[in-house]
N, C-alpha and C positions, 0 to 999 in steps of 0.2 A: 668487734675488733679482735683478731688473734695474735697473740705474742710472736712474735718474729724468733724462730729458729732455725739457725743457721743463716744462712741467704735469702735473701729476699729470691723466688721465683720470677714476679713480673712488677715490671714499673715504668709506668704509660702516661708522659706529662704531655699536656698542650704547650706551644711558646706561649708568654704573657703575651698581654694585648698590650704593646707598649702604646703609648701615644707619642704617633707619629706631628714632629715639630712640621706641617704641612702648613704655608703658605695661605692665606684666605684666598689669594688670586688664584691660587689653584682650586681651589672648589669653586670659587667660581667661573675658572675657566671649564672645570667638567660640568656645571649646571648650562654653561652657553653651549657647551659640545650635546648635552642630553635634549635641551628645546630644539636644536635642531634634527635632531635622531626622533621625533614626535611627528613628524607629517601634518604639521594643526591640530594635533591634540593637547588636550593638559594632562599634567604627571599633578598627582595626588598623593603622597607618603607620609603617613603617619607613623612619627619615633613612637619610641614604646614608652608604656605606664611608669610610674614609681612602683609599682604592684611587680608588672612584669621586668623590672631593672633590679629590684630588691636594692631602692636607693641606700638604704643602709650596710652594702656588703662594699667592701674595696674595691671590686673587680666593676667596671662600668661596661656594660653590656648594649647598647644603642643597636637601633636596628642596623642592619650593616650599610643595603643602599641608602637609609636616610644619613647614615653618618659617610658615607661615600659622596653625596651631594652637597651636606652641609657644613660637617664638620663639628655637630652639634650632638654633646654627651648629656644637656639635660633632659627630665623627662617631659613627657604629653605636647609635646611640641609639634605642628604641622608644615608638611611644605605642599607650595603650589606654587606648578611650573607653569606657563600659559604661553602664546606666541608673543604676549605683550609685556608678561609682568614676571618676578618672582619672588613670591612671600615668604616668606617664615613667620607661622603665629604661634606665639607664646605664652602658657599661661601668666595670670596676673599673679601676686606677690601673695604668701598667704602665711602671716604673721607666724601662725602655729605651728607649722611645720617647719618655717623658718630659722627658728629655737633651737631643732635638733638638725636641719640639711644645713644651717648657715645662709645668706640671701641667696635668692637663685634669682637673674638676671629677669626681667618684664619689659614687657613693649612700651611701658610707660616710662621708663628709664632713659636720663637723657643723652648717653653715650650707646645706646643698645644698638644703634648702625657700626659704630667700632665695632662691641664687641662679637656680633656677628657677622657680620661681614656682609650685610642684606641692605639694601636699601629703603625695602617693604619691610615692617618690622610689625604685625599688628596683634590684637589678640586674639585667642583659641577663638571668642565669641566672634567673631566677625566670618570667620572660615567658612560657615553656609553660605552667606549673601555675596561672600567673594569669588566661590564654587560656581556659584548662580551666574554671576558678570561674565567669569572666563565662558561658561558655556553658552555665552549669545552667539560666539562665533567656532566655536569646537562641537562635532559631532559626537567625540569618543573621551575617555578616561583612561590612559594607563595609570596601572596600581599594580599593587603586590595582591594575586589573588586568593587571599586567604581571610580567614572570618577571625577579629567583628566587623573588619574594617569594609570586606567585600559588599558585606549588609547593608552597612551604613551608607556610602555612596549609592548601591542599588537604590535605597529607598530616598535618596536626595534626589538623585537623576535618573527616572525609572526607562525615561525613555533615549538615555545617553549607552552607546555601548562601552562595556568596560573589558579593556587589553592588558594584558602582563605584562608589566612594566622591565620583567627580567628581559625582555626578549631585546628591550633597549638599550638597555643598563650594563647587560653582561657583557658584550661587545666592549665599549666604552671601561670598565671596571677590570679587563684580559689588561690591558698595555700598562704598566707600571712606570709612575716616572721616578723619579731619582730619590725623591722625599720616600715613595715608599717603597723602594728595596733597599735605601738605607736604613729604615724600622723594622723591613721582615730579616734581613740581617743581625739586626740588635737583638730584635727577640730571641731569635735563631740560638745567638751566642748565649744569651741569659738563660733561655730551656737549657742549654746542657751545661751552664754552670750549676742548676738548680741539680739536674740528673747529678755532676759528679757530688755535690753534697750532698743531695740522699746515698748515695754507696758509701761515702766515707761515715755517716751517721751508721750506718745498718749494725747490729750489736746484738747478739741473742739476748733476747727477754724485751726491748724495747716492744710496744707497742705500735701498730701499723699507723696510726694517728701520728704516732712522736716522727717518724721519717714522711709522709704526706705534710706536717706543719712545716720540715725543714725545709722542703722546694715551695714552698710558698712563702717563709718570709722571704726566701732566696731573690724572689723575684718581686716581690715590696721591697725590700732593702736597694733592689739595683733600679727603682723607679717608676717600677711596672704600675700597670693600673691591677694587676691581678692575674692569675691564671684564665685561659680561654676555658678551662671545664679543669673540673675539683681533678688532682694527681690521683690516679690509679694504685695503689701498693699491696700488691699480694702476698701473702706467704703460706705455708702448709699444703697438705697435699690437693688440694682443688686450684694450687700456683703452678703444677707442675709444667715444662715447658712438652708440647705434643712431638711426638717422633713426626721426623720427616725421612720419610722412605729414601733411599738412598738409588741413585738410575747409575746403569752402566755406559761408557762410551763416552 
């Protein structure tokens, strides 16, 4: 980290990730609008690990289409979309970890249809034999095609074809309805409150750390879950800003 002298040259935030006050009916109406976007396939998405969420950092990082479907920021948790059904399975409760995350919600739990908003609520373990059911009558898998996850289905259903679940999803996830351009607003306004307190922090001899911690309480203090990616703060001559040629007419 270099000491700030003079001005900061460049300072490049994400908005936070506020969490958007979204409706359960609304994800569940996007999970009815996504089964019929399927042609008689099943949708497959797996949220991401405790490993890859880093459950211990402030910022909740969930996969985007799985949190776009379900609304669901804990970790290892799966969905399956079918023409006939749709799950969400959750891991079970595990005391030890429990100590330092606090409870995190399980299938065994007996308001867990509340809190998700699922009517299927079952656990991770059941997820092959439920994969298996939906495929007596689906030919295909959309998923998200990338590894470990692409492997794992491959070798569940070697002889199911597997689709890119973007090709469905993104259509669906372009039209914004009012819950969320009322969040990308909020954030909106919270990144550049965080921007104007880093400039008014900025003070020769501070440390680049000490103005990247100010736009991040900036945006814990106003509710955020966290920065979308760690604040950018440059200074010295490798911050310099590039000449931009200047055209005539």
């Amino acid at each position: 980290m270099n000491h700030i002298r003079g001005a900061v040259a460049g300072l490049a935030l994400a908005a936070c990730a506020l969490f958007a006050q979204i409706p359960q009916q609304e994800y569940q109406a996007r999970r009815a609008s996504a089964r019929k976007s399927l042609d008689g396939a099943v949708l497959v998405l797996f949220g991401r690990t405790a490993a890859e969420m880093g459950e211990h950092s402030p910022a909740v990082m969930q996969e985007p289409d799985f949190r776009y479907l379900t609304g669901w920021t804990r970790p290892d948790a799966i969905l399956l979309l079918s023409p006939a059904r749709e799950i969400l399975f959750l891991p079970g409760h595990n005391p030890d970890r429990e100590k330092y995350t606090g409870p995190r919600p399980a299938a065994s739990d007996p308001d867990i249809r509340a809190v998700t908003g699922f009517e299927d609520v079952l656990p991770v373990e059941q997820f092959e034999s439920q994969l298996s059911k939906a495929l007596e009558s689906s030919l295909s898998i959309a998923t998200l095609l990338r590894e470990p996850y692409w492997g794992r289905l491959k070798s569940l259903a070697p002889l199911r074809e597997l689709t890119d679940a973007d090709s469905k999803l993104g259509p669906l996830r372009a039209k914004k309805s009012a819950a969320e351009i009322a969040a990308i607003r909020r954030s909106t306004d919270v990144g550049v409150e965080a921007h104007l307190a880093a400039w008014r922090r900025i003070a020769p001899g501070l440390f680049e750390y000490q103005v990247s911690a100010t736009t991040t309480s900036m945006m814990l203090e106003r509710g955020c879950e966290g920065d979308a990616y760690p604040p950018i703060v440059a200074s010295g001559p490798n911050a310099r800003r590039s000449t931009i040629p200047k055209t005539s007419g």
